[in-house]
Legacy VTK file of the C-alpha trace (Angstrom):
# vtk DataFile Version 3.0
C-alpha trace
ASCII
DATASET POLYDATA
POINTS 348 float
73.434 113.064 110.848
75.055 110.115 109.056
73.401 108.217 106.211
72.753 104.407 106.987
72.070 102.069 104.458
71.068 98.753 104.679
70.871 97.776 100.738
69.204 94.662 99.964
68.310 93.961 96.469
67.674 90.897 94.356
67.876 90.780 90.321
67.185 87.835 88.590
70.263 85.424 89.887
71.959 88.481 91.200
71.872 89.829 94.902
72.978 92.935 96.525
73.540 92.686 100.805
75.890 95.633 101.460
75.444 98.204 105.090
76.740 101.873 104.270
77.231 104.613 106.610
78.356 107.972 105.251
79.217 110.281 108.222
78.670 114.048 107.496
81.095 115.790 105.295
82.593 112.179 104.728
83.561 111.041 101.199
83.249 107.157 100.869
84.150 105.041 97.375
82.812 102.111 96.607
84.826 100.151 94.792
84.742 96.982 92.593
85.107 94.968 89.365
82.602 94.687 86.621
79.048 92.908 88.013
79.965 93.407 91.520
76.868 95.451 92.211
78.346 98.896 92.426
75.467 100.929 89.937
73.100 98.693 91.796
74.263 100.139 95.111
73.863 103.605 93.446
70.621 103.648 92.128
68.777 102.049 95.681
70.316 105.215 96.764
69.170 107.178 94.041
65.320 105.738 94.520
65.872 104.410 91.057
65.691 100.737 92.661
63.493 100.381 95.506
64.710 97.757 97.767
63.801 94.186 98.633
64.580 94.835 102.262
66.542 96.949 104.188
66.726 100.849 104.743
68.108 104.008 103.849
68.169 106.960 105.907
69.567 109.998 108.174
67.928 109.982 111.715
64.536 109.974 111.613
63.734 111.115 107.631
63.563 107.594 106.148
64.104 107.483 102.404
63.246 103.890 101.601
62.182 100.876 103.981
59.282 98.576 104.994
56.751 101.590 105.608
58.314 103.967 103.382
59.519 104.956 99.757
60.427 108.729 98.885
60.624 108.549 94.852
64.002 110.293 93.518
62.322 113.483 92.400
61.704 114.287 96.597
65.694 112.780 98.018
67.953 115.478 98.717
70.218 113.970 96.779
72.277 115.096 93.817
74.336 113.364 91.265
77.277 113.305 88.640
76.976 111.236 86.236
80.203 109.695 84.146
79.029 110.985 80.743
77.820 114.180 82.418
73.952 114.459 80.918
74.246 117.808 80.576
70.679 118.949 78.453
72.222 119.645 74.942
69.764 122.667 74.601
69.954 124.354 77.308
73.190 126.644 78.198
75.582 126.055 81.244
73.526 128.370 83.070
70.342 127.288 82.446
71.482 123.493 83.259
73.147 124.454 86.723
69.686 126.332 87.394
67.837 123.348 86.404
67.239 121.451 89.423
66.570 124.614 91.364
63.498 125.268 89.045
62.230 121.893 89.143
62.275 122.620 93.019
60.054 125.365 92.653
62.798 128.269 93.065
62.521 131.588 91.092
63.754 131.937 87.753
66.543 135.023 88.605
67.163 133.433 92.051
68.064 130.419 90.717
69.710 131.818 87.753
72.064 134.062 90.247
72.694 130.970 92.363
73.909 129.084 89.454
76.110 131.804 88.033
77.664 131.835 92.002
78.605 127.682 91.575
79.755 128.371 87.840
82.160 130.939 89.147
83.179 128.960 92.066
83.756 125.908 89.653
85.961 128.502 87.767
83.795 128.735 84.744
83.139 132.410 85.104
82.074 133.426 81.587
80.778 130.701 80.054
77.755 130.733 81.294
75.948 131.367 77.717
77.725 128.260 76.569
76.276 125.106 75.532
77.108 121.364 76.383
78.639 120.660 72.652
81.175 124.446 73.308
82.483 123.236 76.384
85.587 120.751 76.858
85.384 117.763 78.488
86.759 118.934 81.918
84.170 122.235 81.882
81.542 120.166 80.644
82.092 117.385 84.270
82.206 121.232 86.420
79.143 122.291 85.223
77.520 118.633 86.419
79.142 119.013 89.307
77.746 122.256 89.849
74.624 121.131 88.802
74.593 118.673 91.769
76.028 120.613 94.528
73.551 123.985 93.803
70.610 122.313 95.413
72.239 122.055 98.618
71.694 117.872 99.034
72.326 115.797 101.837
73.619 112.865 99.795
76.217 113.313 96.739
76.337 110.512 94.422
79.424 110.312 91.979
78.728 107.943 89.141
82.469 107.351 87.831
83.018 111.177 87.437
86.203 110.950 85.831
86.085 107.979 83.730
85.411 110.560 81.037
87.678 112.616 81.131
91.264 112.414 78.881
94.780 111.755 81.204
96.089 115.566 81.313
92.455 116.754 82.291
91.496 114.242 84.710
94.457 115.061 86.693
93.494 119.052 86.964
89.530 117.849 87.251
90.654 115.350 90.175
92.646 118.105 92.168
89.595 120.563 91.897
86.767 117.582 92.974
88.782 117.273 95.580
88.594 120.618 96.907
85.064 121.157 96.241
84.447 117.631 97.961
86.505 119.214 100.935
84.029 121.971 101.557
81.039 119.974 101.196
79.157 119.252 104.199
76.833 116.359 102.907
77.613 113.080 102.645
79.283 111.992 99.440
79.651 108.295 97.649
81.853 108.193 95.106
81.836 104.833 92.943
84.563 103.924 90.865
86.728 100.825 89.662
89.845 103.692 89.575
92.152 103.321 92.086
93.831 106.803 91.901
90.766 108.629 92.247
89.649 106.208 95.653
93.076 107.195 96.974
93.145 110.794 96.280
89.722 111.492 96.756
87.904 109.530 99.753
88.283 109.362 103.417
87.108 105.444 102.991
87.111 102.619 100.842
84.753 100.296 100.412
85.206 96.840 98.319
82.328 95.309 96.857
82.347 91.764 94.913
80.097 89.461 94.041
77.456 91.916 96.051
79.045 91.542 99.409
81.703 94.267 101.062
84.759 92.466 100.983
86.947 94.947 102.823
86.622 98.320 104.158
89.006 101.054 105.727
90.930 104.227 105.285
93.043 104.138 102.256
96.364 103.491 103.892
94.134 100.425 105.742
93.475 98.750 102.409
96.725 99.652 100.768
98.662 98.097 103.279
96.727 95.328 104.252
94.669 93.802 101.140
92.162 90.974 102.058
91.311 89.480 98.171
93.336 88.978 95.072
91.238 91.852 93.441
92.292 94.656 95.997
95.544 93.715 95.938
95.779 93.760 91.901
93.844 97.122 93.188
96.769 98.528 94.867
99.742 97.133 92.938
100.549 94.410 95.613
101.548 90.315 94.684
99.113 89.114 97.446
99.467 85.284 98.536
97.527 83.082 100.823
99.203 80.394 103.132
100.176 78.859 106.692
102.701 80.440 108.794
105.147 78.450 110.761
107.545 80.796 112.183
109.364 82.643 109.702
108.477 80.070 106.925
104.754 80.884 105.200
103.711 77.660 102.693
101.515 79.264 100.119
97.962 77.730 99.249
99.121 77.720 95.737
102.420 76.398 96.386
105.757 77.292 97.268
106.986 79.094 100.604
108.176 82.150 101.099
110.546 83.458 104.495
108.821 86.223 106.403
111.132 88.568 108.831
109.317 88.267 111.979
107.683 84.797 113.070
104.374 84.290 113.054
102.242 80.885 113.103
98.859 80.148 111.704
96.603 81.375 108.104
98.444 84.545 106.486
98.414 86.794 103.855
101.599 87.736 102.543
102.378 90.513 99.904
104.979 92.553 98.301
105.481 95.362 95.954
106.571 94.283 91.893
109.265 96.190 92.525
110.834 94.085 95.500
111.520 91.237 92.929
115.015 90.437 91.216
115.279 88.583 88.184
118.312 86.801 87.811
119.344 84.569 84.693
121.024 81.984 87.544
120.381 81.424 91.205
121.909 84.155 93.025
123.674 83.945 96.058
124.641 86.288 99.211
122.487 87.376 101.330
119.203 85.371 102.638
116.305 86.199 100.467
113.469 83.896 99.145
114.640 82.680 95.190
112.691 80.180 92.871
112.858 79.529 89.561
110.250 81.237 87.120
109.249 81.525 83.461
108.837 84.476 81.874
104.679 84.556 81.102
103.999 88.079 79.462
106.016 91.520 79.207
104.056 94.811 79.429
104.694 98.255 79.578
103.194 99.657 82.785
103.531 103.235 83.778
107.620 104.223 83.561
108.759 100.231 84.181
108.277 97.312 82.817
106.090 94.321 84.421
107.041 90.782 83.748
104.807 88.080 84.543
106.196 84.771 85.998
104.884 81.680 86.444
106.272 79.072 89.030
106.115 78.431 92.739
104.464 81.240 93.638
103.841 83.178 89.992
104.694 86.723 90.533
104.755 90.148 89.333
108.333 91.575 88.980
108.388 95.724 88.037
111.902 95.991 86.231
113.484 99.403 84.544
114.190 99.604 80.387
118.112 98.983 81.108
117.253 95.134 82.891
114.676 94.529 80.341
117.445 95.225 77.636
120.331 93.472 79.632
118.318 90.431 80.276
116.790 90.525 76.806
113.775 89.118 77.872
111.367 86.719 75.994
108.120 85.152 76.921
109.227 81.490 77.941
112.576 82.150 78.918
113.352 80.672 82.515
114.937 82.773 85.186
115.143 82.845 89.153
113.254 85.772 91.124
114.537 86.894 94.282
112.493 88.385 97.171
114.294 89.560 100.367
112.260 88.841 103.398
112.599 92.257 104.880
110.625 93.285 101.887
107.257 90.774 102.587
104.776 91.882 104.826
102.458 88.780 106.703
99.278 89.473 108.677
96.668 87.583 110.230
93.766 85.993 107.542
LINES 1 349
348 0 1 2 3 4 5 6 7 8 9 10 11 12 13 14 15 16 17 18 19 20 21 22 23 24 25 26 27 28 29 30 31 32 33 34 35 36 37 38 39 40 41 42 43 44 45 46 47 48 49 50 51 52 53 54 55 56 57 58 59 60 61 62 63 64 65 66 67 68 69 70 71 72 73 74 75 76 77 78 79 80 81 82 83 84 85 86 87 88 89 90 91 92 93 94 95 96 97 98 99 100 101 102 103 104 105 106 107 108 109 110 111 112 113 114 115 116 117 118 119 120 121 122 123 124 125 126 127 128 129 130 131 132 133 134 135 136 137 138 139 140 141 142 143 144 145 146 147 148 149 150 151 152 153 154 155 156 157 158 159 160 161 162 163 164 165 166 167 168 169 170 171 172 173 174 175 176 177 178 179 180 181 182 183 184 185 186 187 188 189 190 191 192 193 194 195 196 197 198 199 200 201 202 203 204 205 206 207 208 209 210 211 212 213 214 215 216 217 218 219 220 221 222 223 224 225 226 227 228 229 230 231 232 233 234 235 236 237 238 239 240 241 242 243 244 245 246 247 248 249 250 251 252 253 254 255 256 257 258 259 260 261 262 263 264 265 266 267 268 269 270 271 272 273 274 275 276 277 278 279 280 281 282 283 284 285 286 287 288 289 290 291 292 293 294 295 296 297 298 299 300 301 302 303 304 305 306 307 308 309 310 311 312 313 314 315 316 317 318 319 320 321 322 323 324 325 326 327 328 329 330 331 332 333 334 335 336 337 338 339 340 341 342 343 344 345 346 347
């Protein structure tokens, strides 16, 4: 049955008003900057938090509301944690058998169901090992292991990765995923990583400032931002305005040409690597041009991003052999160029 949440929570100045479902076998991520209320979220879940008002709960087994609070210890739930929290003295075994014992199962029952999930994780053989012999990447499969042996209903995924070093966050990613695959629960997976929201969940949900800003599939989001922060999310310059026709004047300033007409509020974005820099106006073809300053340079991923100010300010994604032929310098002033074939406008 699909987990509903209706998470209400004050904090001192700060409040939480967010509705969750989780269908089963579903993986939703809640995304969001700093102070958005994303651990907040997690720990109502969790039973760490009771509520202010609101519910949580699969069909008729209520885990928290008006007439009813079931304490952490008794939610099927399970969780992974960012720094792991494996017990330091106990081995991998023994901590993938852990929650089974506190659930009253047999010691060798639980130890042979926790030797099963350690060789399904692919950590055959280490089950003698402790926390401070494993790497980082074993260390995040045995929590996950941990979490998934108890059989819960709800999966809770505290920034799993956020841990982890570049080369073994990649290979940890591709497993989660498959594990997450052929788990029948309901998962949340919270994050302020992009990748892993995109690789990993069937939906993502935006949270700022305590509200849900957007939510969708992740080619929903990626193609169709509704805030400056999901935008900056998905690598998108993201602009507000008033569409007459094919001409868009941006709430910031400036216009922009669209290629298909459209009249009334709009969002308009474009990829950093649809913009031209140009050291005069250019000519030819019909393309949107202004003239910008060079703000800040950056390295970002293989490219180069320049930031522009003017009318709009941009982002422009430009290869080593530009950056060296226009021999760039924060201040100098230039002229971007934006075909319209490569904006995309849609209804506020």
């Amino acid at each position: 049955m699909t987990l509903t949440a209706q998470l209400r929570v004050t904090r001192g100045t700060f409040s939480l008003d967010l509705d969750l479902t989780i269908a089963p076998g579903e993986v939703v991520a809640l995304l969001g900057p700093n102070g958005a209320g994303k651990s907040t979220a997690l720990r109502a879940l969790a039973g760490l938090l009771p509520l202010s008002s609101g519910h949580i709960g699969t069909g008729e087994s209520t885990w928290d509301g008006p007439a009813a609070f079931l304490p952490p210890e008794r939610r099927p739930i399970g969780v992974v944690f960012q720094d792991y929290l494996l017990f330091a003295h106990l081995s991998a075994l023994e901590n993938v058998a852990f929650g089974l014992r506190a659930r009253g199962t047999r010691r060798t029952e639980a130890r042979a169901r926790a030797a099963r999930w350690l060789d399904r994780v692919g950590l055959a053989g280490h089950e003698q090992a402790k926390p401070r012999a494993l790497s980082g990447g074993q260390a995040q499969r045995v929590a996950l292991a941990r979490a998934l042996v108890t059989g819960p209903s709800l999966l809770l995924l505290d920034e799993p990765l956020a841990a982890l070093d570049a080369s073994t966050r990649l290979q940890v990613r591709s497993e989660l995923g498959r594990h997450l695959a052929d788990f029948g629960g309901h998962t949340l997976l919270v994050t302020h990583d992009p990748l892993d929201a995109m690789v990993l969940a069937d939906r993502l949900v935006i949270l700022e400032d305590g509200r849900a800003v957007q939510q969708g599939s992740p080619a929903e989001v990626a193609r169709q931002p509704r805030t400056g922060y999901v935008a900056n999310l998905v690598g998108l310059n993201f602009y507000r305005g008033t569409a007459t026709g094919t001409s868009v004047a941006l709430d910031g300033g400036g216009t922009l040409t669209i290629p298909a007409p459209v009249d009334g509020p709009v969002h308009v974005v474009f990829p950093p690597t649809a913009v031209g820099l140009h050291p005069d106006r250019p000519t030819g073809s019909p393309r949107n041009t202004w003239p910008v300053t060079v703000a800040a340079i950056e390295q970002h991923a293989h490219t180069t991003r320049v930031r522009l100010d003017g009318a709009p300010d941009v982002l422009a994604d430009i290869t080593t052999a530009t950056l060296a032929d226009l021999r760039l310098r924060p201040g100098d002033e230039l002229w971007a160029a934006v075909k319209a074939t490569e904006t995309h406008a849609y209804p506020v």
